[in-house]
PDB file of N, H, CA, C and O in Angstrom:
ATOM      1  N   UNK A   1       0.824  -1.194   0.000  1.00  0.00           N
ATOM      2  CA  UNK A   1       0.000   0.000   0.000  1.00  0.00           C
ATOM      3  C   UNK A   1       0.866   1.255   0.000  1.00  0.00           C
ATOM      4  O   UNK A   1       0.493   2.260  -0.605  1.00  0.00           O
ATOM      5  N   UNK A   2       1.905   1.215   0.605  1.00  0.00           N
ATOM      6  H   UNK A   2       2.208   0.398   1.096  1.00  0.00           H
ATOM      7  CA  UNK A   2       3.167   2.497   0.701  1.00  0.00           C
ATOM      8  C   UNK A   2       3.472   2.808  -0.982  1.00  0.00           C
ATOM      9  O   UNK A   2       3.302   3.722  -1.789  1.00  0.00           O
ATOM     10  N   UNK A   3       4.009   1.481  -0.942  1.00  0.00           N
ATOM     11  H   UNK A   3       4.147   0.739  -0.286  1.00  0.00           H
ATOM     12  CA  UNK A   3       4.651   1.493  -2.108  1.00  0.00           C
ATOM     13  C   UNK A   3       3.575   2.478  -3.160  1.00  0.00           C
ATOM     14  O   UNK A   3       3.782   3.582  -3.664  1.00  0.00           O
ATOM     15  N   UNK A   4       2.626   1.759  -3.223  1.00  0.00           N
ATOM     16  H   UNK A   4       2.457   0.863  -2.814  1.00  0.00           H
ATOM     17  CA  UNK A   4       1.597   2.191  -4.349  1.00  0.00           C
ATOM     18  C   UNK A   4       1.357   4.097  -4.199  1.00  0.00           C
ATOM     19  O   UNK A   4       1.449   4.811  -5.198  1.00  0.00           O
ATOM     20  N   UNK A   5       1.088   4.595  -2.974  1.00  0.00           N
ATOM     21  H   UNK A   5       1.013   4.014  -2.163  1.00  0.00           H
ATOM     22  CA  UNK A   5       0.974   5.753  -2.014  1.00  0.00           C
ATOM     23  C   UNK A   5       2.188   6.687  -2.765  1.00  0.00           C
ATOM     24  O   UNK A   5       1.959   7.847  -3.105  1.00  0.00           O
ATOM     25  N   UNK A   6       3.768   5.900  -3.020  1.00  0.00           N
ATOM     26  H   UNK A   6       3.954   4.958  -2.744  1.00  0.00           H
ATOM     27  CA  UNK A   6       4.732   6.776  -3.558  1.00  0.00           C
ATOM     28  C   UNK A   6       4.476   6.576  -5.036  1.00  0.00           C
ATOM     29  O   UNK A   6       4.637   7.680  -5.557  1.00  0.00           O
ATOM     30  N   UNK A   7       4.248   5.945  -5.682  1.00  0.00           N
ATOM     31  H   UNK A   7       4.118   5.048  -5.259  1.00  0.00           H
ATOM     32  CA  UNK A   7       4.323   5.478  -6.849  1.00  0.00           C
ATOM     33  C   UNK A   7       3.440   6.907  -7.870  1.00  0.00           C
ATOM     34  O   UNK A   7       3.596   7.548  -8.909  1.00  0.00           O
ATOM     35  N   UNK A   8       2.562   6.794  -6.793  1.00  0.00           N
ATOM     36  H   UNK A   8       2.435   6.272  -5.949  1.00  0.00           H
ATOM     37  CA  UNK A   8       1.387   7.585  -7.183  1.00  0.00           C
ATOM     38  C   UNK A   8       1.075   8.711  -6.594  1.00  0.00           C
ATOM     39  O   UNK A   8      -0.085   9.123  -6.586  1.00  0.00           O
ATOM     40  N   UNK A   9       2.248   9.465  -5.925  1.00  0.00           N
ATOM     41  H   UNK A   9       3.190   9.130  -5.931  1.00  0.00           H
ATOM     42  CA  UNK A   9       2.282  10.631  -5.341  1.00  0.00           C
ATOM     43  C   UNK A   9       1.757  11.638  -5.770  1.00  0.00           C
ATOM     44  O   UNK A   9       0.909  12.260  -5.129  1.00  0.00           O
ATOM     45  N   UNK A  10       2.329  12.099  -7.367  1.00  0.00           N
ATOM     46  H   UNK A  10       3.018  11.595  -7.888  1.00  0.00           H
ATOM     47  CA  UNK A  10       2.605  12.883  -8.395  1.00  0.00           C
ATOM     48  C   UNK A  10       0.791  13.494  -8.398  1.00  0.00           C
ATOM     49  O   UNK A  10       0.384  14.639  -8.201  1.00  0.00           O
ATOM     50  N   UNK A  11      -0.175  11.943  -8.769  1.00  0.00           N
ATOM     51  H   UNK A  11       0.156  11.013  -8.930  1.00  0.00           H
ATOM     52  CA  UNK A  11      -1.552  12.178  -9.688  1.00  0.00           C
ATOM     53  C   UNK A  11      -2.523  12.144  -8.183  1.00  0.00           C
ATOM     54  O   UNK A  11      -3.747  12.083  -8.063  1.00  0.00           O
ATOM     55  N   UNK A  12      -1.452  12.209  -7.142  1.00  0.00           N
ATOM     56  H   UNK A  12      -0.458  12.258  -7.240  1.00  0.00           H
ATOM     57  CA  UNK A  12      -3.149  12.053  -5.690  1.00  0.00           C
ATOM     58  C   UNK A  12      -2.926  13.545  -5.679  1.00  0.00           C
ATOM     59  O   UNK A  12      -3.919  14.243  -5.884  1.00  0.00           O
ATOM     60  N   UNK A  13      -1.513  14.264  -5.425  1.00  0.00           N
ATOM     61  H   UNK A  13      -0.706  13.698  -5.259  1.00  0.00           H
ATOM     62  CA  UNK A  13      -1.548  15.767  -5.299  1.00  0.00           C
ATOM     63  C   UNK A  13      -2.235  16.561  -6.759  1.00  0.00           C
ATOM     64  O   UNK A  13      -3.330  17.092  -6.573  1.00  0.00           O
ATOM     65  N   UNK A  14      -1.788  16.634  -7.826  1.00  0.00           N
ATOM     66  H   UNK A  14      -0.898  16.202  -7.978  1.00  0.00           H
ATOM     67  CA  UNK A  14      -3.046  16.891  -8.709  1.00  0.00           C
ATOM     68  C   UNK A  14      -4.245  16.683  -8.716  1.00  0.00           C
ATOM     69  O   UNK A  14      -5.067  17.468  -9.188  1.00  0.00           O
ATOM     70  N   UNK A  15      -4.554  15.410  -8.104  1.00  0.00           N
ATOM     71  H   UNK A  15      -3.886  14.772  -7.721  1.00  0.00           H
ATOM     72  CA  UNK A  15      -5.978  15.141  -8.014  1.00  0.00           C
ATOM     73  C   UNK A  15      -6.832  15.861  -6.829  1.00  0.00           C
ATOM     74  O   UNK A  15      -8.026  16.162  -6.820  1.00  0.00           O
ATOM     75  N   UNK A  16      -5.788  16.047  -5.789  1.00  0.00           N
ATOM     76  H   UNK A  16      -4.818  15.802  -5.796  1.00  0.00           H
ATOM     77  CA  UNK A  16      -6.471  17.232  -4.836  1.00  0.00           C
ATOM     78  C   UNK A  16      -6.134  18.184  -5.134  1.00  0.00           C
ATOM     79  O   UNK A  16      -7.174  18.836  -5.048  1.00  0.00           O
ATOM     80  N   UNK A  17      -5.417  18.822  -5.447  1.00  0.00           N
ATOM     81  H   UNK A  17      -4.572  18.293  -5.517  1.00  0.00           H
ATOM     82  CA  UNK A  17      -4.996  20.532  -5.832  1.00  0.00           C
ATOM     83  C   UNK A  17      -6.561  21.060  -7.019  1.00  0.00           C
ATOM     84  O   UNK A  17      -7.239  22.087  -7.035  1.00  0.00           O
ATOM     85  N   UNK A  18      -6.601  20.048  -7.689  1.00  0.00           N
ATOM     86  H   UNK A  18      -6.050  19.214  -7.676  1.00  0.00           H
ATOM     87  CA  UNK A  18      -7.259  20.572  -9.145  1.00  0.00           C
ATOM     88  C   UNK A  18      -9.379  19.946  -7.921  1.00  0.00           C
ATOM     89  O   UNK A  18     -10.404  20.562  -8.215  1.00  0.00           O
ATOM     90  N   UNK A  19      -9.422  18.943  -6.942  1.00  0.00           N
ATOM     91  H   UNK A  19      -8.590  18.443  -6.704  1.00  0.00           H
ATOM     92  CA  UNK A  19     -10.719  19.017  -6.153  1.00  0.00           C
ATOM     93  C   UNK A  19     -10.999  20.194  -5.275  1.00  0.00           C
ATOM     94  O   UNK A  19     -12.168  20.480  -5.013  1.00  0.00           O
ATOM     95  N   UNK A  20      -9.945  20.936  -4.779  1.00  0.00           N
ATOM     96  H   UNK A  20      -8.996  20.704  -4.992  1.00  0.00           H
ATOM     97  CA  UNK A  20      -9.914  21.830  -3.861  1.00  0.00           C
ATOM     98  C   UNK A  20     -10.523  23.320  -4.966  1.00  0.00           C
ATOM     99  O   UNK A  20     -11.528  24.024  -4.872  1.00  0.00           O
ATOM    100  N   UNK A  21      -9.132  23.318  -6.159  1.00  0.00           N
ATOM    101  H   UNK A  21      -8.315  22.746  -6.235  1.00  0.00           H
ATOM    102  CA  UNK A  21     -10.291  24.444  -6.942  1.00  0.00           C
ATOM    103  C   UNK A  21     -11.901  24.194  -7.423  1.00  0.00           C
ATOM    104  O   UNK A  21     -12.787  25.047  -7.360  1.00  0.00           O
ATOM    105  N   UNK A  22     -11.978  23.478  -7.679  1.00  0.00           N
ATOM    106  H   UNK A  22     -11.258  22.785  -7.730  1.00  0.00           H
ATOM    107  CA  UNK A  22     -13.410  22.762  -8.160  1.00  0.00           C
ATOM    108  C   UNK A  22     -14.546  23.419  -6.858  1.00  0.00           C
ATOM    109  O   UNK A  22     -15.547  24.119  -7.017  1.00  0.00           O
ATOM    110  N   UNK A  23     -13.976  22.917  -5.655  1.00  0.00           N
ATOM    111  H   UNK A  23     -13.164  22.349  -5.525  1.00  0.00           H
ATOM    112  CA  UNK A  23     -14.513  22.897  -4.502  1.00  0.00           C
ATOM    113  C   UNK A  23     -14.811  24.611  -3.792  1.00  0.00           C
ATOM    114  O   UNK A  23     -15.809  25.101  -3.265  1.00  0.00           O
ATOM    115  N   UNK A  24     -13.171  25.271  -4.141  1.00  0.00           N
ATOM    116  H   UNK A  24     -12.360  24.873  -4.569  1.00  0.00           H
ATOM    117  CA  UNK A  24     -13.664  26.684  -4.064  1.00  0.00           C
ATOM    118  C   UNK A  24     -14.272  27.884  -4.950  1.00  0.00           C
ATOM    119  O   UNK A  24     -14.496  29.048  -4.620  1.00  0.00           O
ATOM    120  N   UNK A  25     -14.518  27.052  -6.515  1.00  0.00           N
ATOM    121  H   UNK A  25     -14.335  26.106  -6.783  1.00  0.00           H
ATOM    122  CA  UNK A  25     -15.101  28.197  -7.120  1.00  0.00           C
ATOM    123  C   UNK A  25     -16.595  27.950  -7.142  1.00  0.00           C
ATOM    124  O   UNK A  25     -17.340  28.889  -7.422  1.00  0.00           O
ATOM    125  N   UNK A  26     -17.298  26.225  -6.746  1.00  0.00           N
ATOM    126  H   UNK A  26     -16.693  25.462  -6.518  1.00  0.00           H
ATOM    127  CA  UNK A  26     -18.968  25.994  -5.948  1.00  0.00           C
ATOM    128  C   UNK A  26     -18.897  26.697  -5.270  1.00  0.00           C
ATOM    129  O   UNK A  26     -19.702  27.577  -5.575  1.00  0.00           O
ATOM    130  N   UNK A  27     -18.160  27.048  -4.028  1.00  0.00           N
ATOM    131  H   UNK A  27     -17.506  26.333  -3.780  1.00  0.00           H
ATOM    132  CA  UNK A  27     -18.353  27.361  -2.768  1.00  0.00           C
ATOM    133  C   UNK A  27     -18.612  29.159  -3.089  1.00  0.00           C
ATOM    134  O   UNK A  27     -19.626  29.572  -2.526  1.00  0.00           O
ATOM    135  N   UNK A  28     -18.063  29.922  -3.663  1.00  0.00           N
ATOM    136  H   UNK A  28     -17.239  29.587  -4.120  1.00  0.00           H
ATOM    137  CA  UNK A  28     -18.010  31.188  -4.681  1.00  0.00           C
ATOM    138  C   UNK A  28     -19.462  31.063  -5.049  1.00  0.00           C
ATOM    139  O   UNK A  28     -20.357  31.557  -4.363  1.00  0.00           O
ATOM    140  N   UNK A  29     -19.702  30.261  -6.358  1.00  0.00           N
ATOM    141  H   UNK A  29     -18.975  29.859  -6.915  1.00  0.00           H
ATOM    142  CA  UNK A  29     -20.983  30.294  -6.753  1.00  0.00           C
ATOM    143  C   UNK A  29     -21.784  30.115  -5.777  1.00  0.00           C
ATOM    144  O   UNK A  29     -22.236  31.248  -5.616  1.00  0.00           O
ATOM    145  N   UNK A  30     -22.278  29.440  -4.998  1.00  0.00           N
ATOM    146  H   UNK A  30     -21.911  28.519  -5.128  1.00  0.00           H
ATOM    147  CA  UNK A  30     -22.961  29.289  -4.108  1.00  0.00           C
ATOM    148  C   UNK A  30     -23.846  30.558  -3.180  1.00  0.00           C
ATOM    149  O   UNK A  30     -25.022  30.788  -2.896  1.00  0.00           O
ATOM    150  N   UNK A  31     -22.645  31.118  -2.950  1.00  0.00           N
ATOM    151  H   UNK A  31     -21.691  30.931  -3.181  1.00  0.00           H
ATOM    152  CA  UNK A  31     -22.336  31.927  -1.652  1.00  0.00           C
ATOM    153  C   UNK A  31     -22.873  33.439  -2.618  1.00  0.00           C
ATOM    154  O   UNK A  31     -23.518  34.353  -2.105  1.00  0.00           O
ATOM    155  N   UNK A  32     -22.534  33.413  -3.732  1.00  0.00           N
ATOM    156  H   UNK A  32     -22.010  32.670  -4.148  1.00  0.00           H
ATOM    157  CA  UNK A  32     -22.567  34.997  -4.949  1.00  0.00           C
ATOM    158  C   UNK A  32     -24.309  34.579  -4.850  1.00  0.00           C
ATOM    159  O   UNK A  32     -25.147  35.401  -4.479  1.00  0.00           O
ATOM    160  N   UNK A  33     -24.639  33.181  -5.247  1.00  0.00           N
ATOM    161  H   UNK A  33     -23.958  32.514  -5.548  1.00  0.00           H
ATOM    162  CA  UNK A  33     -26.515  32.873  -5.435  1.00  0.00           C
ATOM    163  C   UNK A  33     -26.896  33.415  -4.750  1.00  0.00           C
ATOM    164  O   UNK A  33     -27.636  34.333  -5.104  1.00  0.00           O
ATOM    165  N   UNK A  34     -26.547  33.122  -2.839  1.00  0.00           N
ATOM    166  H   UNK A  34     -25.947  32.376  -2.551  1.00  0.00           H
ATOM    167  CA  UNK A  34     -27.033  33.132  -1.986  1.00  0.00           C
ATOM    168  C   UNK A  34     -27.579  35.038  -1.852  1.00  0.00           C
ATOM    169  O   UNK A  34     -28.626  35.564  -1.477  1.00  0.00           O
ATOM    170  N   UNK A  35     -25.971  35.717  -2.483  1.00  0.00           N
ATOM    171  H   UNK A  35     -25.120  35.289  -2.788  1.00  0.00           H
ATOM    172  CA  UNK A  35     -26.548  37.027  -2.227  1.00  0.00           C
ATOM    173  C   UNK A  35     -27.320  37.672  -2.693  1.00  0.00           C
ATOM    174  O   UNK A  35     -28.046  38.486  -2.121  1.00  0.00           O
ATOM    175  N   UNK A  36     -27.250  37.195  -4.699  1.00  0.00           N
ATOM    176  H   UNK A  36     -26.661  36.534  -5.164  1.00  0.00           H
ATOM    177  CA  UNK A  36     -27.953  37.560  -5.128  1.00  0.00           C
ATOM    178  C   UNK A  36     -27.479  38.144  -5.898  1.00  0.00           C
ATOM    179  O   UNK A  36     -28.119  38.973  -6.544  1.00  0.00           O
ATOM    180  N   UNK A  37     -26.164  37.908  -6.100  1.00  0.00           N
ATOM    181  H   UNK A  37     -25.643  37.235  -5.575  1.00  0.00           H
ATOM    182  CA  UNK A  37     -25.085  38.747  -7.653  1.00  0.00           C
ATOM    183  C   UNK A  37     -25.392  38.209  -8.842  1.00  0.00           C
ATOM    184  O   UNK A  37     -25.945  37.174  -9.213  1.00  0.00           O
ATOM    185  N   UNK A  38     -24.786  39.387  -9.487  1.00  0.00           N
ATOM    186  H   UNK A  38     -24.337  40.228  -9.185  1.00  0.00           H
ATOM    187  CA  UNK A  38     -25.225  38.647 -11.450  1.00  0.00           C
ATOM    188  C   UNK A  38     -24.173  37.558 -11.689  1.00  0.00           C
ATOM    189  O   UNK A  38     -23.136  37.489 -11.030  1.00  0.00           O
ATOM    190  N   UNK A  39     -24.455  36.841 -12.524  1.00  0.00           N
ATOM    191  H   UNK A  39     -25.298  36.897 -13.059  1.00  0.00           H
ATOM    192  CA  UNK A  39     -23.581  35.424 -12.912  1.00  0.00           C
ATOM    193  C   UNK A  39     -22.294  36.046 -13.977  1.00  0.00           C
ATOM    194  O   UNK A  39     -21.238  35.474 -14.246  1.00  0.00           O
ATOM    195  N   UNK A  40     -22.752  37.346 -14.450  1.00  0.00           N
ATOM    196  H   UNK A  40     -23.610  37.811 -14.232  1.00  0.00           H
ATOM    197  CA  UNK A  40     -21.670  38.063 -15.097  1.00  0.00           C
ATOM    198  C   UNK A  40     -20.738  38.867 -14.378  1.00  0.00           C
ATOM    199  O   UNK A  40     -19.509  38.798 -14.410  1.00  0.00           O
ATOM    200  N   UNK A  41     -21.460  39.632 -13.731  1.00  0.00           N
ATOM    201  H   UNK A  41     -22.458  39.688 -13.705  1.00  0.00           H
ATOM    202  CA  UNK A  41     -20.655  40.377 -12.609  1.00  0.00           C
ATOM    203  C   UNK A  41     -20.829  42.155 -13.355  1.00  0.00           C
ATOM    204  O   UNK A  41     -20.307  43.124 -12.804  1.00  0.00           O
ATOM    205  N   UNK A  42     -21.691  42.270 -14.726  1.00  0.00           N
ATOM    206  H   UNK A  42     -22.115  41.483 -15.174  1.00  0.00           H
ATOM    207  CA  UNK A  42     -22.571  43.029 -15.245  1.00  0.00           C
ATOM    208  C   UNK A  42     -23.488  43.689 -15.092  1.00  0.00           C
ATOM    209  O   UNK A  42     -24.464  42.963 -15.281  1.00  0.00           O
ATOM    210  N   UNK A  43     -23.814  44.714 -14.844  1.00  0.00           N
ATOM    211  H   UNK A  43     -23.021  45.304 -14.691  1.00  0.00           H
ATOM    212  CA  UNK A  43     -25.569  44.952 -15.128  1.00  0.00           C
ATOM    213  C   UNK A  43     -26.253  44.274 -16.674  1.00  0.00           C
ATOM    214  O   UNK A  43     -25.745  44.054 -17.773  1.00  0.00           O
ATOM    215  N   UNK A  44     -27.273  44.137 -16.263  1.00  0.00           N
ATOM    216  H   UNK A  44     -27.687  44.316 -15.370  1.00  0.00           H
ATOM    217  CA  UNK A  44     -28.033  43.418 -17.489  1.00  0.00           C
ATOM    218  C   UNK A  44     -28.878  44.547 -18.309  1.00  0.00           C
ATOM    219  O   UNK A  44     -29.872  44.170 -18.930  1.00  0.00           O
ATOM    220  N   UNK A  45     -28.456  46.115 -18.326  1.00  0.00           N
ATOM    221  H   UNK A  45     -27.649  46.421 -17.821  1.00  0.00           H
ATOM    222  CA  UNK A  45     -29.187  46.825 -19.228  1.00  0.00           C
ATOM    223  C   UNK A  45     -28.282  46.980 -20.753  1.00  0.00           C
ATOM    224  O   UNK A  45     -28.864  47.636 -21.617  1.00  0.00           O
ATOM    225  N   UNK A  46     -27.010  46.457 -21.087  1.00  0.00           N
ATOM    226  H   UNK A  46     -26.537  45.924 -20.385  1.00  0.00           H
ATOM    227  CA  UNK A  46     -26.554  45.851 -22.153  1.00  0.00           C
ATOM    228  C   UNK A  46     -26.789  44.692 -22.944  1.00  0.00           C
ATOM    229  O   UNK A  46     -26.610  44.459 -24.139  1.00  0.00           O
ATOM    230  N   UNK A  47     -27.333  43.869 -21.781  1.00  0.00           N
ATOM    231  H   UNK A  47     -27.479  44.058 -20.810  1.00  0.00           H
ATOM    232  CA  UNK A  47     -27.090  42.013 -22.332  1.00  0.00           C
ATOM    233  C   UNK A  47     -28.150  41.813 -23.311  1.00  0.00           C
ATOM    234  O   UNK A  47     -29.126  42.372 -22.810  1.00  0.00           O
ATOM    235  N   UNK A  48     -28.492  41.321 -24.434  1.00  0.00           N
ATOM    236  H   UNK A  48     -27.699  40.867 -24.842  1.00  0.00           H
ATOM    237  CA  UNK A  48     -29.137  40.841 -25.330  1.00  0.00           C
ATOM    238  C   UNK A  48     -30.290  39.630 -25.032  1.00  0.00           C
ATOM    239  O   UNK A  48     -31.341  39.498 -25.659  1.00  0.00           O
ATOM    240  N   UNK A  49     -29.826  38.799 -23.932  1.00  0.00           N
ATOM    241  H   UNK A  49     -28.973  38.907 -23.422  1.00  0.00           H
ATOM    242  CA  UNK A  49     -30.358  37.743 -22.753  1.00  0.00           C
ATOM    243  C   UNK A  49     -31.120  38.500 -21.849  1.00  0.00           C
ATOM    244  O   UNK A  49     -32.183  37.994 -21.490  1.00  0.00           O
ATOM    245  N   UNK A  50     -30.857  39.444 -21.464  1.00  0.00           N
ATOM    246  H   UNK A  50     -29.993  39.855 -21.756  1.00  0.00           H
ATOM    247  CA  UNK A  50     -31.500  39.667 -20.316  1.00  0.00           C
ATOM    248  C   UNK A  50     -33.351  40.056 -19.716  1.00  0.00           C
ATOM    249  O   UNK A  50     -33.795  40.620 -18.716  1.00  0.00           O
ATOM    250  N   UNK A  51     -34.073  39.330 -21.075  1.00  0.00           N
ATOM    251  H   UNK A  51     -33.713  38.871 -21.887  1.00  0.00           H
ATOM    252  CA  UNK A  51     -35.262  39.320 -20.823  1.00  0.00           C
ATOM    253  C   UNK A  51     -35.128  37.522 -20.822  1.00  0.00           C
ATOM    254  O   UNK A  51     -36.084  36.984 -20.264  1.00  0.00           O
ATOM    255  N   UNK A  52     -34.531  36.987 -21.134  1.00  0.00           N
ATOM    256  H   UNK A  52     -33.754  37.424 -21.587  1.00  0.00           H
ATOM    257  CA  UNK A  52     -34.097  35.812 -20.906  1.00  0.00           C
ATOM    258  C   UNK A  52     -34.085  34.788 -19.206  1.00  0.00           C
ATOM    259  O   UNK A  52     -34.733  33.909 -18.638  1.00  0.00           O
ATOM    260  N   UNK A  53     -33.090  35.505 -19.039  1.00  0.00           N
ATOM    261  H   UNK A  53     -32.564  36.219 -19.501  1.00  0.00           H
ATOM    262  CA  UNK A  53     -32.622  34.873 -17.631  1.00  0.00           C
ATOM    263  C   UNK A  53     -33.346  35.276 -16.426  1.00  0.00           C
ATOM    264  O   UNK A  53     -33.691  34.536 -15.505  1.00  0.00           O
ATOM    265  N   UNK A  54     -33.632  37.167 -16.595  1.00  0.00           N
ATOM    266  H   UNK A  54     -33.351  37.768 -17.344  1.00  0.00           H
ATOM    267  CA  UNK A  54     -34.311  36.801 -15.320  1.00  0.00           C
ATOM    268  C   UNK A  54     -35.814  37.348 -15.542  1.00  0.00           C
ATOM    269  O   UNK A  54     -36.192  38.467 -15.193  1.00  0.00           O
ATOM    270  N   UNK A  55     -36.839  36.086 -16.369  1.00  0.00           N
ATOM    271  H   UNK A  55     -36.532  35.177 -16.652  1.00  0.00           H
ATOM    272  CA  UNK A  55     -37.843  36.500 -16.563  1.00  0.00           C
ATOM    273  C   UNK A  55     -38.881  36.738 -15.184  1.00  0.00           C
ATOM    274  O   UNK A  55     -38.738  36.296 -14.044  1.00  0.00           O
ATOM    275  N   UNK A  56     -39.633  37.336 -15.572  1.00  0.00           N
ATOM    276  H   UNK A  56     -39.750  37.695 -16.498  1.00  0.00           H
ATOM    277  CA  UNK A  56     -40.862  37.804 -14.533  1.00  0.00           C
ATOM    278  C   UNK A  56     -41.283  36.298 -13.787  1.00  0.00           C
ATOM    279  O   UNK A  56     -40.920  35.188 -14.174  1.00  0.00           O
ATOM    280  N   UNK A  57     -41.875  36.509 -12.986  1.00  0.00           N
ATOM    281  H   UNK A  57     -42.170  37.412 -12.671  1.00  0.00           H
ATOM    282  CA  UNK A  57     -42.573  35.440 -12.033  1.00  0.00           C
ATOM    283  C   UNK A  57     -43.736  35.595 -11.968  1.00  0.00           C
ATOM    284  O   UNK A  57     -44.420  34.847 -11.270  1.00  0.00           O
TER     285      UNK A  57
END
């Protein structure tokens, strides 16, 4: 099991480095939903979409 642990050092640290970003740009989205920011980071009186996305209720 060691053995295998060094063998494969290289692709477990990539494999967490590259879960951890994954993990903090959900955690971003999430948290931007929660407030209530644009997904562009835009106002939507330019966007061509924007009777689109955030239609009436």
């Amino acid at each position: 099991m060691i053995n295998w642990l060094f063998e494969n050092m290289s692709t477990i640290v990539v494999l967490l480095i590259v879960l951890g970003t994954i993990s903090l740009i959900l955690g971003r989205m999430i948290k931007d939903k929660k407030k209530g920011s644009k997904a562009c980071g835009c106002g939507c009186s330019d966007c061509p979409m924007s009777g689109k996305c955030h239609s009436q209720m």
